[in-house]
C-alpha positions in Angstrom: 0.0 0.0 0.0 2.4 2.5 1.2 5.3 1.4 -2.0 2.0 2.2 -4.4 1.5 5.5 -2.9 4.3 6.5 -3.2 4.6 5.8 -6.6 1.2 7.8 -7.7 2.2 10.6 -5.5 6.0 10.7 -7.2 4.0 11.1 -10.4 1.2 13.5 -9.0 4.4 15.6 -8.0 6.1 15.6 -11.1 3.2 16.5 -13.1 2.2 19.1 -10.7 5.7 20.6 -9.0 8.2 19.7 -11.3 8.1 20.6 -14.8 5.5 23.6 -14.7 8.1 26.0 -16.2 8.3 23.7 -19.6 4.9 25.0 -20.3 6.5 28.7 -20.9 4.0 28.7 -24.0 1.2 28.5 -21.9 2.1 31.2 -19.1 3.7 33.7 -21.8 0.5 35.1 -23.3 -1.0 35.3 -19.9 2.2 37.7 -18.6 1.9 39.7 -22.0 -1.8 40.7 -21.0 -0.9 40.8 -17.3 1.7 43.2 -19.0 5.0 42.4 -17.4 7.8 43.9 -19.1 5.2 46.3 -20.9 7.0 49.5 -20.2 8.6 50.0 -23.2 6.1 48.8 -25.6 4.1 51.6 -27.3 0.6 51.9 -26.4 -2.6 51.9 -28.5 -5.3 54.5 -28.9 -7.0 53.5 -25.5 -3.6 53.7 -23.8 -3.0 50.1 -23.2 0.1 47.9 -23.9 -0.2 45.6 -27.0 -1.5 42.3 -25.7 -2.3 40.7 -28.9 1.6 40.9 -30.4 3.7 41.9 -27.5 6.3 44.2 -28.8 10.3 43.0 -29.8 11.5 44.2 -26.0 9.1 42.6 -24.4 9.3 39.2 -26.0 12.9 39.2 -26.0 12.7 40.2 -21.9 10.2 37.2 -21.4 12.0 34.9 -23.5 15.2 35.5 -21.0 13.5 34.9 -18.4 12.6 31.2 -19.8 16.1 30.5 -21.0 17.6 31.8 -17.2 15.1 29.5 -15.6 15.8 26.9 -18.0 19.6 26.9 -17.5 19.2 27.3 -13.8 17.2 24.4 -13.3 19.1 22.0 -14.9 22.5 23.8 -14.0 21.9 22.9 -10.1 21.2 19.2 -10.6 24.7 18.7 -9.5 24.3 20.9 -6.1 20.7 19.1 -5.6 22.7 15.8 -6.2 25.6 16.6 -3.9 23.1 17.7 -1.3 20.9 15.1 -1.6 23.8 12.5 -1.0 25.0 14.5 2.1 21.6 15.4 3.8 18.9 12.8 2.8 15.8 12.8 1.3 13.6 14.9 3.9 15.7 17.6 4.3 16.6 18.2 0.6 13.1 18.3 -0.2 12.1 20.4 2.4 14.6 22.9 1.0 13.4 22.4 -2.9 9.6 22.7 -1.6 10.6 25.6 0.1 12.3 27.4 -3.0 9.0 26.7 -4.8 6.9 28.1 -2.6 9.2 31.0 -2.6 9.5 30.9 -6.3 6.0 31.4 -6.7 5.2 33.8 -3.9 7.5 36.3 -5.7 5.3 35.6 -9.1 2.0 36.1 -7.1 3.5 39.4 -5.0 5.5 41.0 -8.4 3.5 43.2 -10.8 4.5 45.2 -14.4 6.6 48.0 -11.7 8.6 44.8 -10.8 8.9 42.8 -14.1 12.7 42.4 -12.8 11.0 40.0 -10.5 10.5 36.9 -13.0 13.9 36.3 -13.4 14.4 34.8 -10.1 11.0 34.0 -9.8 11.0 31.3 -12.5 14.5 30.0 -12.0 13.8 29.4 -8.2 11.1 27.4 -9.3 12.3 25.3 -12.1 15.2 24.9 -9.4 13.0 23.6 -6.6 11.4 21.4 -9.7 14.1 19.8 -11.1 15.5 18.8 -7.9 12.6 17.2 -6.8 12.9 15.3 -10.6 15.9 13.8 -8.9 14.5 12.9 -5.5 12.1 11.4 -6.8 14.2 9.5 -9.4 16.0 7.4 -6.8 12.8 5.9 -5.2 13.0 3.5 -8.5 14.7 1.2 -5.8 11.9 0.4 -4.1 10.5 -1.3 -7.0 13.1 -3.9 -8.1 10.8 -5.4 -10.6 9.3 -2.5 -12.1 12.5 0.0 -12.0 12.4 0.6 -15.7 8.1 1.1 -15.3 8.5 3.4 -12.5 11.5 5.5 -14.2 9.6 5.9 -18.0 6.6 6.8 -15.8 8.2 9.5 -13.5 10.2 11.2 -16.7 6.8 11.1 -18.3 5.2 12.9 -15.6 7.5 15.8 -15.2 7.6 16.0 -19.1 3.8 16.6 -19.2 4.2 19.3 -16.2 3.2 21.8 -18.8 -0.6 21.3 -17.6 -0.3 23.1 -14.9 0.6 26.6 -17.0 -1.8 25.1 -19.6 -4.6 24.6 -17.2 -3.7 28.4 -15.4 -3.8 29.9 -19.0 -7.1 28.3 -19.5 -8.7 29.3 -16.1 -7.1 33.3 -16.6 -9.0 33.8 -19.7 -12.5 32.3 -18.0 -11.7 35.1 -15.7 -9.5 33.7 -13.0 -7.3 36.3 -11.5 -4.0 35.2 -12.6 -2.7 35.9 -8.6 -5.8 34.1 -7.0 -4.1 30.9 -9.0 -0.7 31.6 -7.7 -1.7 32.1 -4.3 -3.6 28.8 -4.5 -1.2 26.8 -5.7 1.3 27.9 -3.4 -1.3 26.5 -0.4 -1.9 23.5 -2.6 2.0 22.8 -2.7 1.9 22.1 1.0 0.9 19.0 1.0 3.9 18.1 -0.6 5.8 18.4 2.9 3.4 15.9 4.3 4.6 13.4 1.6 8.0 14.2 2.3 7.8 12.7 5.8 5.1 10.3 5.4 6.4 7.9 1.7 9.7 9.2 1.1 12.9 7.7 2.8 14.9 9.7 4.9 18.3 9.2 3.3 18.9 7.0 -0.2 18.0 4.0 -0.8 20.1 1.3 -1.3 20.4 -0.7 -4.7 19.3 -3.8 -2.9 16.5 -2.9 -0.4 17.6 -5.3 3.0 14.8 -7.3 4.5 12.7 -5.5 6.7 13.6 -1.8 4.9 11.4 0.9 6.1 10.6 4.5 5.3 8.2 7.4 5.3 6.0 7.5 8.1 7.7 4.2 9.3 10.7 5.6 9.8 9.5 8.5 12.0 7.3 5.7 14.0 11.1 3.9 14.4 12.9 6.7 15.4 9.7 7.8 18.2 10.6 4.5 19.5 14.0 4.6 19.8 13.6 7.5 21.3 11.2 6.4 23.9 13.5 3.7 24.6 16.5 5.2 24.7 15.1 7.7 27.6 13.4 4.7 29.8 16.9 3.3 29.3 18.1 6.3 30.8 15.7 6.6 33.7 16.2 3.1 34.7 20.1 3.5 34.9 19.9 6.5 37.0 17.1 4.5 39.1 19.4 2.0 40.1 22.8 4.1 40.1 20.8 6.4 42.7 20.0 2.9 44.2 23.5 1.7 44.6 25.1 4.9 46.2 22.3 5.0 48.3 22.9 1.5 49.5 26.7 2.4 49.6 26.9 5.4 51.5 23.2 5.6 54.1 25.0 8.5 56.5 25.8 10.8 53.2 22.0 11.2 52.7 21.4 11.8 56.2 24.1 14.0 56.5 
């Protein structure tokens, strides 16, 4: 049960997380009308920017912006890798989660004054994204029989992450403000953290799982108990160490 959830919820992440920033077609048109980089277009008769054919400056501005996002993403695997080997599972993706959230906070906060805004915006999340690509990429361990399935699956996943711009550009233009969807996803992105502690592993998974290997929600439920144990273990040794010098030395208590 647990082993299948975590598999549907790798891919629900990867659809939904990961790979959002390859659907820059999607998200482009809707930043054009929001008119981000705008300032330098020339205006109409009505005194608004272009939005039907955003002018040379501001395509060429929203273009960077892809191509910085682009590059950073896949220019950090090597950090996310390094960290990932060093600090586990849970932490790492805390931190990637984190820089999403971040990521899009700055997108639902920024407006056409602060166009400067989307290039860190979008490469914080396609960084956050990417890494969690690659967190999720070593759970293939778990399933020794279906490692290839799971893999072809997960790439497929983060390759169709262009829904979720898709399925923002669609709701904008039934007259969805384009902030109410940011701020919404950024609450919907929560639940993300819960998977992290509840079927992810902790640290990486070996090639060859050992008998008995545990994780997610087990492994907090292991280290509770160890815990527990650990501190009865405690009390009982000072219990009887209090014991024994009592016994040893009556007058030095009286005294």
């Amino acid at each position: 049960m647990q082993t299948g959830l975590t598999w549907f919820t790798a891919l629900m992440e990867n659809l939904l997380c990961a790979g959002a920033v390859y659907g820059w077609a999607n998200i482009n048109p809707v930043l054009v009308e929001e008119g981000y980089f705008s300032h330098n277009c020339t205006t109409t008769g009505n005194n608004q920017s272009s939005i039907e054919a955003p002018c040379k400056d501001q395509a060429e501005k929203l273009n960077l912006v892809f191509t910085i996002a682009t590059v950073a993403g896949q220019g950090s695997s090597v950090l996310t890798g390094m960290i990932l080997d060093k600090l586990g599972g849970w932490i790492t993706r805390t931190f990637l989660l984190i820089l999403v959230g971040i990521g899009y906070l700055m997108l639902g906060t920024s407006d056409p004054s602060s166009s400067f805004v989307l290039y860190f915006a979008f490469a914080i999340i396609n960084i956050g994204g990417v890494g969690l690509v690659l967190t999720n990429s070593q759970i293939a361990n778990l399933y020794s029989k279906y490692r290839v399935s799971y893999s072809t699956s997960s790439q497929g996943a983060f390759n169709s992450g262009s829904t979720v711009f898709l399925l923002m550009n669609t709701l904008y233009y039934a007259g969805v403000q384009f902030k109410h969807m940011v701020f919404f996803y950024i609450a919907f992105s929560f639940s993300f953290h819960i998977r992290t502690f509840v079927l992810t592993p902790r640290y990486s998974i070996p090639h060859t799982l050992p008998r008995g290997y545990s994780y997610g929600y087990r492994e907090v439920a292991c280290a509770a108990k160890t815990t527990s144990t650990n501190a009865a273990e405690r009390a009982e040794f000072t219990t009887k160490d209090d014991l024994k010098r009592d016994h040893d030395d009556p007058d030095e208590k009286n005294f």
